[in-house]
C-alpha positions in Angstrom: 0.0 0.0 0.0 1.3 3.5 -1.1 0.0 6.9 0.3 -0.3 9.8 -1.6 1.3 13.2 -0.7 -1.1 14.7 2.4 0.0 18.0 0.8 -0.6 16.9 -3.3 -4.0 15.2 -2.0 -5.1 18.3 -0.1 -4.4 21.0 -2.8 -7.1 18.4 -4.8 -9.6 18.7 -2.7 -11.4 21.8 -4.3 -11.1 20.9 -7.4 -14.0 19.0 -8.6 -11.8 15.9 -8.4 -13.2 12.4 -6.7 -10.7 11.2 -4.4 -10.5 7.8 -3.4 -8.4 4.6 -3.5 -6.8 2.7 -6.6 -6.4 -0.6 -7.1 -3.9 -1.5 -9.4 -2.8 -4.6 -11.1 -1.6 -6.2 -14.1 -4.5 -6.6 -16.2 -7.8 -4.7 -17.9 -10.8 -5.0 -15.3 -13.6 -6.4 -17.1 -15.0 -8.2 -14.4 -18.7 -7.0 -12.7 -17.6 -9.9 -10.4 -13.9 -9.2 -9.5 -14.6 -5.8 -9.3 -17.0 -5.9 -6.2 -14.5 -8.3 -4.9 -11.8 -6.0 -4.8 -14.1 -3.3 -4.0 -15.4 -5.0 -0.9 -11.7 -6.3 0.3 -9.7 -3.3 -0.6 -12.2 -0.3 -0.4 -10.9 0.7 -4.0 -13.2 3.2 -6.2 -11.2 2.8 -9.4 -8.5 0.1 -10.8 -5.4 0.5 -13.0 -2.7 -0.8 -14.5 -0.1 2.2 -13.6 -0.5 3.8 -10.5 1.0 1.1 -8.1 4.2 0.8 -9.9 4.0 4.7 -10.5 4.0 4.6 -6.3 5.9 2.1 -6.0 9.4 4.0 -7.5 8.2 7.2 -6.4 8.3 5.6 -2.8 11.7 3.6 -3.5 13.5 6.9 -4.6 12.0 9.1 -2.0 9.3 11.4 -4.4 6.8 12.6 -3.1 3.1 10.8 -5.4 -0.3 11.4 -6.5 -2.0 9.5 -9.3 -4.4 11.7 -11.3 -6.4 9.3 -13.0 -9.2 9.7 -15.9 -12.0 7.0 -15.8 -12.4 5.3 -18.7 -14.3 2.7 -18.4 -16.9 0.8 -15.1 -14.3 -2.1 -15.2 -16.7 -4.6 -16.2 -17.9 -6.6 -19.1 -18.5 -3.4 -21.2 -15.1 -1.6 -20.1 -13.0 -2.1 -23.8 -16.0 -0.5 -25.6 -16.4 2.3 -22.9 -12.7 2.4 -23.0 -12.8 3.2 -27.0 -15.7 5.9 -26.6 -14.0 7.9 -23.5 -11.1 8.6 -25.7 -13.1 10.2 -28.4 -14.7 12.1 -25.5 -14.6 16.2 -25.6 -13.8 17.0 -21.5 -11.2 18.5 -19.2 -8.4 16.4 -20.0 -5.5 14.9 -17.7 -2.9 18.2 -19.1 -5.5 21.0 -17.8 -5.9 19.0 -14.2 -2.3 19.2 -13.8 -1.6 22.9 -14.8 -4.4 24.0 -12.4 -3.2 22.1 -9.7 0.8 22.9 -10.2 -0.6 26.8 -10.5 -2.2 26.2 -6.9 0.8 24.7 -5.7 3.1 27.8 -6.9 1.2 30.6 -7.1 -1.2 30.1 -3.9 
């Protein structure tokens, strides 16, 4: 288990962001089943493939970690097809997240 940055995680909470905890493993959830499973064992809202190795060197090396993630699919039996539509979507992407919270960091 890796924490995120108390002080990365509390410049998010204003910004329309859902914070919770990732799972993270090596495969593409597309289990209704598996999904309540780790839900109900790990208290996870969302599951990835990146974020736990992401933590896992920032934690190794000393960097301070939060994981950003965009939803793209439910993670179950649907989640390649919701996958495909998401990344046609028009919304705030991952880049604009990022600049507005770096701007909060450094410019207060």
């Amino acid at each position: 288990v890796y924490e995120t940055d108390p002080e990365l995680l509390e410049l998010c909470k204003d910004m329309n962001l859902y914070i919770g905890a990732l799972g993270t493993g090596d495969m593409f959830l597309t289990s209704n089943e598996k999904k309540a499973d780790f839900h109900r064992r790990f208290g996870i809202c969302a599951f990835d493939m990146e974020s736990g190795a992401i933590a896992s060197v920032c934690d190794r090396y000393g960097v301070k970690s939060l994981s950003i993630r965009k939803i793209s699919d439910d993670s179950e039996e649907t989640a390649s097809e919701d996958y495909r539509a998401m990344n046609k979507s028009e919304e705030m992407g991952l880049t604009d997240t990022l600049i507005a919270l770096l701007t909060k960091k450094y410019n207060g």
